[in-house]
C-alpha positions as CSV (number, residue, x, y, z in Angstrom):
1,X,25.0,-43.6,14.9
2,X,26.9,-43.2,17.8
3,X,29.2,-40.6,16.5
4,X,25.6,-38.5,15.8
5,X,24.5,-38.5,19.0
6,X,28.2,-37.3,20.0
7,X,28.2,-34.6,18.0
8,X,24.4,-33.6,19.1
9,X,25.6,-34.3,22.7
10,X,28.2,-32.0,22.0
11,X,25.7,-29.2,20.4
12,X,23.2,-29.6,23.6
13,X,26.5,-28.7,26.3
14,X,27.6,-25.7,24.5
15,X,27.6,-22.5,25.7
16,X,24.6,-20.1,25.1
17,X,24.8,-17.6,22.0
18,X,27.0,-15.1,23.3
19,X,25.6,-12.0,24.2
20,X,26.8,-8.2,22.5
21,X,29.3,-5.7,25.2
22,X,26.2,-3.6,25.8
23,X,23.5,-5.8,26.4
24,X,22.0,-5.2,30.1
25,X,20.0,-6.8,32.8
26,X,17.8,-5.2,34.7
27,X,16.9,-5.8,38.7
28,X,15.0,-4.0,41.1
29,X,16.9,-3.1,44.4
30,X,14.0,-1.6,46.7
31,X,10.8,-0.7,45.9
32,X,11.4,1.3,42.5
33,X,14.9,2.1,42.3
34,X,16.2,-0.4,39.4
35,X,19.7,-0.9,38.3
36,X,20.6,-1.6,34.6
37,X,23.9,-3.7,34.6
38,X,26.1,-6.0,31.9
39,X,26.1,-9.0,33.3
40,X,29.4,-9.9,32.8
41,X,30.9,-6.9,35.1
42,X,34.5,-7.3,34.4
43,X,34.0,-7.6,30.3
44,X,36.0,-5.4,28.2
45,X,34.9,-3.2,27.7
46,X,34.2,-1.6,30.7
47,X,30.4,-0.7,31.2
48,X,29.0,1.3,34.3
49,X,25.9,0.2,36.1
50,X,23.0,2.9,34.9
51,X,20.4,3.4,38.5
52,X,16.9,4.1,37.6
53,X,14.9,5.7,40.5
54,X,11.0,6.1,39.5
55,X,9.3,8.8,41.8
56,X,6.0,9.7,42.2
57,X,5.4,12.3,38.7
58,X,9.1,11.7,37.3
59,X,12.0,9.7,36.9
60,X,15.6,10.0,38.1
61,X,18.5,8.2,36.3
62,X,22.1,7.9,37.7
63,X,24.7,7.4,34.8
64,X,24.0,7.5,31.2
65,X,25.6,4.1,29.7
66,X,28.7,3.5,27.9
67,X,26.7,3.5,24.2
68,X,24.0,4.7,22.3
69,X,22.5,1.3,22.5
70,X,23.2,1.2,26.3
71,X,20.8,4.3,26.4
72,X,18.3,3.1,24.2
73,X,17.4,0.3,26.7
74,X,16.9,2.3,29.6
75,X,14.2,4.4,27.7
76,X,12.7,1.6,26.8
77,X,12.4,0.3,30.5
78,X,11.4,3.6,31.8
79,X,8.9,3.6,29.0
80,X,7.5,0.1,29.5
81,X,8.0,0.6,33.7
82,X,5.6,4.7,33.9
83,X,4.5,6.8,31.9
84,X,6.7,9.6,33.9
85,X,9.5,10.9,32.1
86,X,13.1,11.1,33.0
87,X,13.8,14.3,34.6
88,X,17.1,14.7,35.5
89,X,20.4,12.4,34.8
90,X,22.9,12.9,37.1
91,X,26.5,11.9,36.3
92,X,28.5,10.2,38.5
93,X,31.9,11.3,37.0
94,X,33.0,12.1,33.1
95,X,34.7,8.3,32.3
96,X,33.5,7.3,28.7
97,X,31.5,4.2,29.7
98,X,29.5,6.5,32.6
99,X,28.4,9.5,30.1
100,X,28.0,8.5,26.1
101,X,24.7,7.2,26.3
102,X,23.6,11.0,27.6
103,X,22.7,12.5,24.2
104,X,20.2,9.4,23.7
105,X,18.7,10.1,27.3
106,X,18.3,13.5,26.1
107,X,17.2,13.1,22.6
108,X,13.9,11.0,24.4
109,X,13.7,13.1,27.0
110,X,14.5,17.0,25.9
111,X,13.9,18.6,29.3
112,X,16.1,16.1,31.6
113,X,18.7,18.5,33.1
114,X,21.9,16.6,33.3
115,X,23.6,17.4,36.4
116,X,27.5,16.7,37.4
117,X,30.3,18.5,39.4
118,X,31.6,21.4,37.5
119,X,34.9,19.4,37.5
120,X,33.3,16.7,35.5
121,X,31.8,19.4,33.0
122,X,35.5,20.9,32.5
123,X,36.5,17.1,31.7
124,X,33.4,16.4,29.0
125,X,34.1,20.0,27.3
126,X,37.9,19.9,27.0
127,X,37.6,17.7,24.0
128,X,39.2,14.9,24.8
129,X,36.1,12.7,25.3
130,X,34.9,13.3,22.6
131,X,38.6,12.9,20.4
132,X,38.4,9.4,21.7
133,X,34.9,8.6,20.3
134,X,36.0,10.4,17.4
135,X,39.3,8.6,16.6
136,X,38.1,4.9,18.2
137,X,37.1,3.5,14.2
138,X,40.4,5.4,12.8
139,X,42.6,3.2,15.6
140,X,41.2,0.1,14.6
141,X,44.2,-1.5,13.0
142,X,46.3,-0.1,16.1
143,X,44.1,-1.3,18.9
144,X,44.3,-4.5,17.0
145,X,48.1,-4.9,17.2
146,X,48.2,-4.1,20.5
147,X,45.7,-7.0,20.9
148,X,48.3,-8.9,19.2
149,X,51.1,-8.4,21.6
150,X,48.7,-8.7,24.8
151,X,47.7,-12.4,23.3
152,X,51.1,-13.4,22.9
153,X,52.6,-11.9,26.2
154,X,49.7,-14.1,28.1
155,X,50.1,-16.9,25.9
156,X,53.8,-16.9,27.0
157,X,53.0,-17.4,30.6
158,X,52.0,-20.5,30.2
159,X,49.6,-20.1,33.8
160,X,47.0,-22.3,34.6
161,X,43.5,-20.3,33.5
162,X,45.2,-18.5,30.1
163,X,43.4,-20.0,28.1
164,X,39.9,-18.4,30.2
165,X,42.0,-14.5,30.0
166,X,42.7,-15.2,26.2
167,X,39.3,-16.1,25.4
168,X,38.3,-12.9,26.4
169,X,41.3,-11.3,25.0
170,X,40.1,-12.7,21.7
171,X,36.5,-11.9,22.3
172,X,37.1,-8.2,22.7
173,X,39.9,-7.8,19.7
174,X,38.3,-9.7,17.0
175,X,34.5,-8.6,17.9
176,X,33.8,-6.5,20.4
177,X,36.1,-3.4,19.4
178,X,34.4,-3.5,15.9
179,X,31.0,-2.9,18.2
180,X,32.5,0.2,19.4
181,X,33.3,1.1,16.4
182,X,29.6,1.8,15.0
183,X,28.5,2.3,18.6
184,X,30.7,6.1,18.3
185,X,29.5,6.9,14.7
186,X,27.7,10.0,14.7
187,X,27.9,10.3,18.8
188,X,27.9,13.8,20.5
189,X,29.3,14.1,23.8
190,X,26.4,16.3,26.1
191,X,28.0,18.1,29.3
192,X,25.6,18.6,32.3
193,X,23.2,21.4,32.2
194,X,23.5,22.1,35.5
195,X,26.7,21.8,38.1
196,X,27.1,21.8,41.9
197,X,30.1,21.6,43.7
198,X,29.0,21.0,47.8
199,X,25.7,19.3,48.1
200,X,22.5,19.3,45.8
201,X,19.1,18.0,46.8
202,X,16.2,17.0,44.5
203,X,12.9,16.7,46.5
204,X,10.5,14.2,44.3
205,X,7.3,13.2,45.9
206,X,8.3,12.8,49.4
207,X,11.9,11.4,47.7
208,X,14.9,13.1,48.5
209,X,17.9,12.0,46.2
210,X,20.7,13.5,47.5
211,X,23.9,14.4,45.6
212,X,27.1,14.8,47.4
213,X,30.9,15.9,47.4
214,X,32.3,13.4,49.2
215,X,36.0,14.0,47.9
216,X,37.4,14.2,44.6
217,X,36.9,9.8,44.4
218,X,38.7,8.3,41.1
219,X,37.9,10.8,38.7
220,X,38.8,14.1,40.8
221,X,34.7,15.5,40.5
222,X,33.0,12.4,41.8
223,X,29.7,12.5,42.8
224,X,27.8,10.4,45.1
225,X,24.3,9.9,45.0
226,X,22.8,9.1,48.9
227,X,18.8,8.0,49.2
228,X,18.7,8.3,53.0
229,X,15.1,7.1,53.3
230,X,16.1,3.9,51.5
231,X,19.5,3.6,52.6
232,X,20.7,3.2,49.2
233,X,23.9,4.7,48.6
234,X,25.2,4.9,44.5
235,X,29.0,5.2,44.5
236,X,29.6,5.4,40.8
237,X,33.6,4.5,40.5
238,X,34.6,5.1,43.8
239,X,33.3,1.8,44.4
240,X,33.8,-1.2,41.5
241,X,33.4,-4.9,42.1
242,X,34.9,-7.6,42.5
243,X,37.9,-5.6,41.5
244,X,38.6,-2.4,42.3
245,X,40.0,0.2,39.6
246,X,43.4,1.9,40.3
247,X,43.0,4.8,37.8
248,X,43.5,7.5,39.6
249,X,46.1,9.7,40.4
250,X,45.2,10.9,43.8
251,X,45.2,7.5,45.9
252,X,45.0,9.9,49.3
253,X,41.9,11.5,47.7
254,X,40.7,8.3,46.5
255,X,41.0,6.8,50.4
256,X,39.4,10.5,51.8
257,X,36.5,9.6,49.6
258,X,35.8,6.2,50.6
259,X,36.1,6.7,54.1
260,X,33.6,9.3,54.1
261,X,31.4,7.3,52.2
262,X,31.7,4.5,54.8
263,X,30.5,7.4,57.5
264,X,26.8,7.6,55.7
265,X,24.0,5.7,57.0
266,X,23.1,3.0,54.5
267,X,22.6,-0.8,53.6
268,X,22.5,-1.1,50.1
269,X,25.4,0.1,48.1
270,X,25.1,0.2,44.1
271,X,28.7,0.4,42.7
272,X,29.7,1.9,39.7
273,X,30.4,-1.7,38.1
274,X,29.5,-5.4,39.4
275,X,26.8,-6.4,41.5
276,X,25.2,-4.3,43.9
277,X,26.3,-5.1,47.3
278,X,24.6,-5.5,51.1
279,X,26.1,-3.8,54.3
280,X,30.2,-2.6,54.1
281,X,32.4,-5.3,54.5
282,X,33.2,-4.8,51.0
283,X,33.7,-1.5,51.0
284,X,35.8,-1.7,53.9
285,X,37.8,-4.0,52.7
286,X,38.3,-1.8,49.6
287,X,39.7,0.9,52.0
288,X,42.2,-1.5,53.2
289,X,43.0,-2.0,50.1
290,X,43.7,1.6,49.6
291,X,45.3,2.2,53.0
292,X,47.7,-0.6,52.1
293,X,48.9,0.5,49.3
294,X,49.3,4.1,50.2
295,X,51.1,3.3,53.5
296,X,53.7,0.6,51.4
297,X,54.4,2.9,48.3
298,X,54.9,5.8,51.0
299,X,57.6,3.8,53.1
300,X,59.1,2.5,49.5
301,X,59.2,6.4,48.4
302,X,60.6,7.3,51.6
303,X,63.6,4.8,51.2
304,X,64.2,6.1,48.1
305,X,62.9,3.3,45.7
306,X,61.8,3.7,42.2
307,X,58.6,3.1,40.8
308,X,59.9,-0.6,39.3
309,X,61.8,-0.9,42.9
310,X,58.7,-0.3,44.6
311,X,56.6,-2.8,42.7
312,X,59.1,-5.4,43.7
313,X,59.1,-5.0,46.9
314,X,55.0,-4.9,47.7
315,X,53.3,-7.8,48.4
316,X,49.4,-7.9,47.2
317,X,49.5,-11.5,46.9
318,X,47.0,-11.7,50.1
319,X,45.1,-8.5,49.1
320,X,44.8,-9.8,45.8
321,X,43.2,-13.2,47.0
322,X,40.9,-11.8,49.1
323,X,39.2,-9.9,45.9
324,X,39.4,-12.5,43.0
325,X,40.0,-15.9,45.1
326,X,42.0,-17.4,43.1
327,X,40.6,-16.9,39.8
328,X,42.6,-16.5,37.1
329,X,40.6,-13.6,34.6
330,X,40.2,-11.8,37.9
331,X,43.5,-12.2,38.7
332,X,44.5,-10.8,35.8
333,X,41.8,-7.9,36.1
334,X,43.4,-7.1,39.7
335,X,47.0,-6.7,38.3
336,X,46.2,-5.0,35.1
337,X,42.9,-2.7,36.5
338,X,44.4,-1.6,39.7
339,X,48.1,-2.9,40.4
340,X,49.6,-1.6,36.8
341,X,47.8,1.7,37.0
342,X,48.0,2.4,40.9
343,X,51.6,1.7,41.5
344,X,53.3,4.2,39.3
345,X,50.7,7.0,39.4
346,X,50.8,6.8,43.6
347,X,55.0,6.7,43.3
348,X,54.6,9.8,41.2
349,X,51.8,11.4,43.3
350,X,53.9,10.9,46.7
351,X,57.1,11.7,45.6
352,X,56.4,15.3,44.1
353,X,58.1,17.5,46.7
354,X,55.5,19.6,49.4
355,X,56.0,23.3,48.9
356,X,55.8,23.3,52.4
């Protein structure tokens, strides 16, 4: 008897069913703009926050999803939410998890132009976004060896939290790649429809949403999306939280962007992953960030370091803290989402000779 109720003890305290890598949430941010986000922000993989803005006759959406299924459930919400239809999607950048729920977006909705820099149409139409969709099933038994070696190197640590950081390692190798997998069966890739390149403003029913160059961001053609009325401000990657990403490889440009996104005027600040955030000390502290790391790798350049030199030498421990306080799957997201990719791609970027 008393091993039963142990064992139903144990049933009650277990964790809810898990939940799939594109499931969203969905939570209103001022009076009808809505964000569609994964809960789990810094799950593998990565998925961008999708904004929803509902005007007076139509409806505005910024980012398309990182699935099919992803884009199925925001045309459900704007379906359930008005019976305007979605007008326009405007892309934030070309990264996969931003863009390939655009073909279902425009499958429900056949006149929604989809709108982007022209840099991020050169990206979708060069092929390689759409090689990776296409070759994602055929890599299976590589992406799983890989998955392999990643589990063991962590597992060799022997830090306290692994066993959170191979949980999730496990999670995404032995499940969620296989979602992935029949997410990109039978998926087109859709460029924009229509490009800018300075400033473009769509005026809907006393709405302006404005979309701005800012700077090239992450991505090289990011676009910011700026509702001054609101004070609502959508930085796709430029922004991510609680982590930033490091994949770029123009750190200066990356630091140009931010700070003139700190220069607008607003309060609310969707970012293109995690929660949305409230007034700029995280943003600012994101600069800091990027001044930091710019200002080290440039005095570690200048003294003639290597990239593995250079590493050595820079101290994020205190930088690091102040994003992921000690805990140990963010910890590992900080070193392997911005530190790993950062470091060696700044090196390069600041050590390739002016023609000056």
């Amino acid at each position: 008897m008393t091993l039963l109720v142990l064992l139903l003890s144990l049933i009650l305290v277990q964790d809810p069913p898990d939940t799939g890598p594109y499931d969203l949430a969905f939570a209103e941010v001022v009076d009808s703009v809505y964000v569609a986000y994964r809960p789990e922000a810094t799950r593998r993989p990565v998925h961008g926050n999708i904004t929803i803005i509902v005007n007076k006759d139509d409806v505005v959406v910024v980012d398309a999803g990182a699935s099919p299924s992803s884009a199925r459930q925001i045309v459900d919400f704007v379906r359930t939410h008005t019976a305007n239809p979605i007008s326009a999607v405007i892309l934030t950048h070309g990264h996969d998890d931003h863009v390939l729920g655009t073909q279902v977006l425009r499958d429900a909705f056949p006149d929604a132009e989809v709108i982007a820099r022209q840099g991020t149409r050169d990206y979708l139409t060069n092929g390689r976004v759409q090689g990776r969709v296409e070759s994602f099933a055929a890599n299976l038994a590589q992406r799983r060896a890989g998955g392999e070696e990643e589990k063991a190197r962590v597992a060799a640590r022997g830090m306290p939290g692994d066993a959170a950081i191979l949980a999730d390692l496990r999670r995404y190798y032995d499940a969620d790649v296989d979602v992935i997998a029949r997410e990109h069966e039978n998926l087109s890739v859709v460029p924009p429809t229509l490009t800018f390149e300075t400033k473009l403003v769509l005026a809907r029913g006393g709405r302006d949403i404005e979309i701005l160059n800012l700077g090239p961001g992450k991505s090289g053609s990011a676009a910011i999306v700026y509702l001054p009325a609101e004070r609502v401000v959508i930085a796709g990657d430029v922004v991510t939280h609680p982590v930033p990403y490091g994949f770029t490889r123009d750190s200066a440009g990356w630091l140009e962007t931010l700070q003139r996104l700190d220069a607008l005027d607003f309060a609310t600040l969707i970012p293109g992953h995690g929660d949305v955030l409230h007034g700029k000390d995280y943003l600012r502290q994101v600069i800091g960030l990027a001044e930091f790391t710019l200002a080290e790798v440039e005095d570690a350049v200048m003294q003639g370091l290597d990239k593995d030199a250079t590493r050595r030498r820079i101290d994020f421990a205190a930088m690091q803290e102040g994003f992921t306080h000690g805990d140990p799957l963010l910890n590992y997201r900080f070193e392997t989402w911005y530190l790993e990719p950062v470091m060696p791609r700044t090196h390069q970027a600041l050590s390739i000779p002016s023609e000056e």
